[in-house]
Structure formats: structure tokens, C-alpha cells
C-alpha positions in Angstrom: -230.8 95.6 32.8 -230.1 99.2 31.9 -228.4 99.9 34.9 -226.2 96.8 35.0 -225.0 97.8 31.3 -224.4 101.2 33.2 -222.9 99.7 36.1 -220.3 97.4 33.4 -220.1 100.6 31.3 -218.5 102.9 34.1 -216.3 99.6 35.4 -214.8 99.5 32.1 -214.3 103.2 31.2 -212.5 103.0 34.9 -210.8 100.0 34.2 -209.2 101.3 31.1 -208.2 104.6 32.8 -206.8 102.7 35.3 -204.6 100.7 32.2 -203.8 104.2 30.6 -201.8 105.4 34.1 -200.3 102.3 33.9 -199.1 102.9 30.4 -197.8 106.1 31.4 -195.9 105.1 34.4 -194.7 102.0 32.1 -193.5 104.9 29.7 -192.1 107.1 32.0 -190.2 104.1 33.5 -188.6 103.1 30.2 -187.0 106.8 30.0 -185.6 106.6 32.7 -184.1 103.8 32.1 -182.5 105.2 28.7 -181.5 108.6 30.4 -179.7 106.1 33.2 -178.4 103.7 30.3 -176.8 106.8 28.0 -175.5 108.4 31.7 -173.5 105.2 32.2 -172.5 105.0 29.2 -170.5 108.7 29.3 -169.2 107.5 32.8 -167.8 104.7 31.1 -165.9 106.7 28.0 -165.0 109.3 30.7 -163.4 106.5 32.6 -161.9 104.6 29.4 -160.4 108.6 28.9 -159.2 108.8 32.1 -157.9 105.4 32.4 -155.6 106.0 29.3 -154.6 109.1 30.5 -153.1 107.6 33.9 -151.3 105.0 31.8 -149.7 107.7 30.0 -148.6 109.8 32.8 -147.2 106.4 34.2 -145.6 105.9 31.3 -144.0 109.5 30.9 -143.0 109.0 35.0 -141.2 106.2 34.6 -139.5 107.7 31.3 -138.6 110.8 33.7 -137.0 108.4 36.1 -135.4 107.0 33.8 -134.1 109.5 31.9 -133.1 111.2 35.7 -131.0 108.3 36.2 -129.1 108.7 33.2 -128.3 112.1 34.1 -127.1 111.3 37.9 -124.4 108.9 36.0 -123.6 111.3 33.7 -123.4 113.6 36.4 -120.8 111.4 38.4 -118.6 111.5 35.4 -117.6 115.4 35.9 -117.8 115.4 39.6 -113.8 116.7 41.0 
């Protein structure tokens, strides 16, 4: 009886090491996770930044053609 109480004893102390690396794996998982969560995240504002920066260089572009055009007709004007 003693050594089935032994025998139960050592199967649980192993079972609930077992269920500890578990844990930690579980844990070590989860941060992961966050880090690759909060690393999208800043790949997302960086692309939001860069995204409105493109819209403004288009914009300024076509303000410059614009504005270049202008200048050809004016340019016409005063040509001999």
C-alpha cells in the first residue's frame, strides 16, 4: 500500500511538473503574441504616416503642374 501511495505520489509530483512547463510555454506564447501585436501596430502608424505623406507629395505635384502650366501661358504672352 505504501508503495502504491509512492508510486501515485511521484505520478503526481510529475504530472504537475509536467503542467508547470506547460504554463510556461502557455506564458511565453502569450508574449509573443503581445510583442507581435504592439510590432503591427507601429507598422500600421508607420504606414498611416507614410500613406499621408504620399498624398501630400501628390497633392504638392499636381499643384507644381499646375502652377508650371500657368507659367508656360504666361510664358507664351512675351514670346517675339
Amino acid at each position: 500500500m505504501v508503495k502504491q501511495i509512492e508510486e501515485i505520489s511521484n505520478a503526481l509530483i510529475t504530472f504537475t511538473e509536467g503542467t508547470d512547463q506547460i504554463n510556461n510555454s502557455i506564458f511565453e506564447v502569450s508574449d509573443v503574441a503581445i510583442e507581435a501585436a504592439n510590432r503591427t501596430q507601429n507598422i500600421s502608424a508607420a504606414t498611416q504616416q507614410q500613406l499621408a505623406s504620399m498624398e501630400e507629395i501628390s497633392s504638392s505635384s499636381l499643384a507644381l503642374a499646375q502652377l508650371a502650366e500657368e507659367l508656360q501661358s504666361l510664358v507664351k504672352l512675351f514670346k517675339i
